[in-house]
N, C-alpha and C positions, 0 to 999 in steps of 0.2 A: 613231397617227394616220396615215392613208395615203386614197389616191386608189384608185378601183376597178379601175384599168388599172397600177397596181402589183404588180411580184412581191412576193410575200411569201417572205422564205429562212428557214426555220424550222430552227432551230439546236435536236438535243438532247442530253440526257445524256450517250450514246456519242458526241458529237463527229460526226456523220452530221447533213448539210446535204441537207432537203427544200425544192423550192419550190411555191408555186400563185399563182393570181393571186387578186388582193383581193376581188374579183366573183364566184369562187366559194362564197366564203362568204358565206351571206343575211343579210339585217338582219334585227336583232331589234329588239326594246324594250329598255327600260333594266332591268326586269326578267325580260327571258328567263337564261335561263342557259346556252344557245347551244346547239352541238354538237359532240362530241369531236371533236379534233383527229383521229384514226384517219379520218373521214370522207373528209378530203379529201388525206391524206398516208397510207402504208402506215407505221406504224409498227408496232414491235416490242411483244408484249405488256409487255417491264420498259423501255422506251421513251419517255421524254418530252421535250415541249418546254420546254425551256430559253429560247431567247430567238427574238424575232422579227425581223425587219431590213427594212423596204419599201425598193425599188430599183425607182426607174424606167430603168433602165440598167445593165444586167447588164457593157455592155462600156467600163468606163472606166478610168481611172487611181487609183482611189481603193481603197482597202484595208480590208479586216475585221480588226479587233482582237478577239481572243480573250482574256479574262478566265476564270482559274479560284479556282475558292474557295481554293485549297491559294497561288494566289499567281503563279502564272504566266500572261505573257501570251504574244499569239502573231500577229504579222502577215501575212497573205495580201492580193495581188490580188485586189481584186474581181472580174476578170475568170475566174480560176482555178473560179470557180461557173458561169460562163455555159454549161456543157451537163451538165444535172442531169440522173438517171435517175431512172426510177419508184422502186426501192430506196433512192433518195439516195446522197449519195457523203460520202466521208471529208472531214471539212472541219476537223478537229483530233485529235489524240492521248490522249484523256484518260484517266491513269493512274486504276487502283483505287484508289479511298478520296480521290478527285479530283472535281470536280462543276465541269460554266461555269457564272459566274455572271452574265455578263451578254459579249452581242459588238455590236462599235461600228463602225459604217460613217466611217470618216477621210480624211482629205483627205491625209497621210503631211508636212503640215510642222508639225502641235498639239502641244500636251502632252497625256500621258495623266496620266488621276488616277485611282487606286487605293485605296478607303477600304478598313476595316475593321468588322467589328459592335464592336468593341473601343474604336473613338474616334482611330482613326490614318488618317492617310492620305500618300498618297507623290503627289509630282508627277514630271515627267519626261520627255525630248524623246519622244516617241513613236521616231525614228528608233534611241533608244538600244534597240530592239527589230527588230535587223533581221527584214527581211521574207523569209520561209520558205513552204516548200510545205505543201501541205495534211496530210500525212500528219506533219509535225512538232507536237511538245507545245508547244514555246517555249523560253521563259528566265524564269528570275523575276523578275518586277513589284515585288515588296513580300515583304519579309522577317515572319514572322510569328512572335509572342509564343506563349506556350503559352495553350491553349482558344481562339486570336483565328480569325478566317476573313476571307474577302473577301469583303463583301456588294454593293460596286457600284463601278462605273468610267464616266466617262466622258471625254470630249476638251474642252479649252478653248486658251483663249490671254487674256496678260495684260491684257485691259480687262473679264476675265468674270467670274461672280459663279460661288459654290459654296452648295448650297441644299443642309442637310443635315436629315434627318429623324430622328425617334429612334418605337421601338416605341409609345409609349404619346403619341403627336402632339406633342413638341415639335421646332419647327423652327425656321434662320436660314440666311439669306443672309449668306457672307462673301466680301470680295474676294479674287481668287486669289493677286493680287501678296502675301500674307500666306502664303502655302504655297512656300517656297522651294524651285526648281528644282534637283534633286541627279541624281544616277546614278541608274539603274538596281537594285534590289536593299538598297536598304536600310529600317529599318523606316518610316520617315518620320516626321512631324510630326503632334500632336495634333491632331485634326480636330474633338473637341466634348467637353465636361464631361460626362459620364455616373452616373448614380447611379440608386437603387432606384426612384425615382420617372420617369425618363427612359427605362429599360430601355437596351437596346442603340443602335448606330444602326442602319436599314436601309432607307436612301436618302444616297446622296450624289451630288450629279453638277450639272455646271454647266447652268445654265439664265439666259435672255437675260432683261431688265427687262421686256419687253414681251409675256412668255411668260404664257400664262395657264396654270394646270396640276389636274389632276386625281390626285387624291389617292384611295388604294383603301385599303379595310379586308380583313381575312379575310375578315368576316360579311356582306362585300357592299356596307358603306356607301360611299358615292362624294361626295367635296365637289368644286367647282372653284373657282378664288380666283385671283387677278394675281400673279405672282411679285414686280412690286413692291410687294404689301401685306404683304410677309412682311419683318419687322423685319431690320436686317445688324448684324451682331455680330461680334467675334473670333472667332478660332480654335479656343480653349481656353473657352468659352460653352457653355450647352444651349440658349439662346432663350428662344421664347416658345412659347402652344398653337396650332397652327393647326389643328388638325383634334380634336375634340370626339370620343372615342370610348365605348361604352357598353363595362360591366364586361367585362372576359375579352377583350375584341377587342382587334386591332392591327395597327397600318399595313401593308400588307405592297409595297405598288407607286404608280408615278404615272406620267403621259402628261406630257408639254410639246407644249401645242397653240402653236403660233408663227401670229402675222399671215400668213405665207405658207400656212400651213397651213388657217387659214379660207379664204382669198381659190380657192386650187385645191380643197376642198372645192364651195363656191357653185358 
């Protein structure tokens, strides 16, 4: 969700940070299928995007959190982006057999939270990640189990809720104050009941009551629903269904559109 006079910093695989502005790329319909990203950023033919980040303010005090699958995160100035080249520039390290999985624009005094497709997740001061230059990997976030990965991270603080998804649409809202704040680097804490009928998780990340959110399938289905009509449960819960998916398909993303986000839209 972003405004048309937003940069867009397009974060990919290699760890190479492209920007454009939001206005270069045209509206579509809800069933166009758009246009490749190469359009409007020079990438690499083995090259892709990985994660997006709207910034209206390239020069501030606030920081990009780097998330990798393998477990590591990675703090930079936001500022450290503010004179991007046609090529794009180095915006993190990402070792072979390494992948981001997702990067978070922070305010540098939150918690990060770090789930797992496994059903774990880690809380933790964000500061316990000191902040590094662009050309560094990081340190590690969350410690992982054998076949586990990192599938999402986001920032909160203790009055917020964690809204966790699983493959085959079940979801819950739980409070965070139930994910206890530890160090840096260890496996963390159960983050949801998982079994053959729930599949993996792959969504977890805080989200506000008043957030309304969009929910994306592989095959293109798209619901939107109020983040408060989604049931809160424990930690160690699968939920309930929120999203209806037909055979073979499965969750794979979501938006959180927030009240501020309508209002500078209009």
């Amino acid at each position: 969700v972003t405004s048309t006079k937003s940069y867009l910093l397009c974060i990919t695989n290699k760890g190479q940070l492209y920007w454009t502005k939001a206005y270069e790329i045209p509206v579509s319909g809800r069933y166009s299928k758009g246009k490749p990203f190469v359009n409007f950023i020079d990438l690499d033919d083995d090259e892709h995007v990985r994660s997006v980040v709207p910034c209206d303010d390239l020069e501030s005090d606030d920081y990009l959190a780097f998330v990798s699958r393998n477990g590591y995160v990675k703090r930079t100035r936001l500022d450290a982006f503010s004179n991007p080249r046609r090529g794009g520039i180095r915006a993190v390290k990402v070792e072979e057999g390494d992948d981001l999985v997702r990067v978070i624009r922070t305010s540098g005094d939150l918690d990060l939270l770090i789930a797992t497709a496994n059903g774990n997740a880690i809380r933790f001061d964000e500061t316990d990640a000191r902040a590094m230059g662009r050309t560094a990997r990081g340190v590690i976030g969350i410690k992982l189990r054998d076949d586990d990965h990192v599938v999402d991270a986001s920032t909160g603080s203790e009055d917020d809720r964690m809204l966790v998804v699983t493959e085959t649409g079940y979801g819950k809202r739980t409070d965070i104050n139930q994910y206890s704040r530890i160090n840096r680097g260890g496996y963390g804490v159960k983050n949801a009941d998982l079994s053959d009928d729930t599949g993996s998780v792959v969504i977890s990340r805080v989200v506000d009551d008043d957030d309304e959110l969009i929910l994306i399938s592989r095959e293109g289905m798209v619901i939107r629903v109020d983040a408060s009509e989604i049931s809160k449960y424990g930690r160690a819960t699968r939920g309930v269904t929120v999203m209806e998916l037909k055979e073979g398909d499965v969750v794979k993303g979501i938006a959180e559109v927030s009240p501020n986000d309508l209002e500078e839209s209009e």
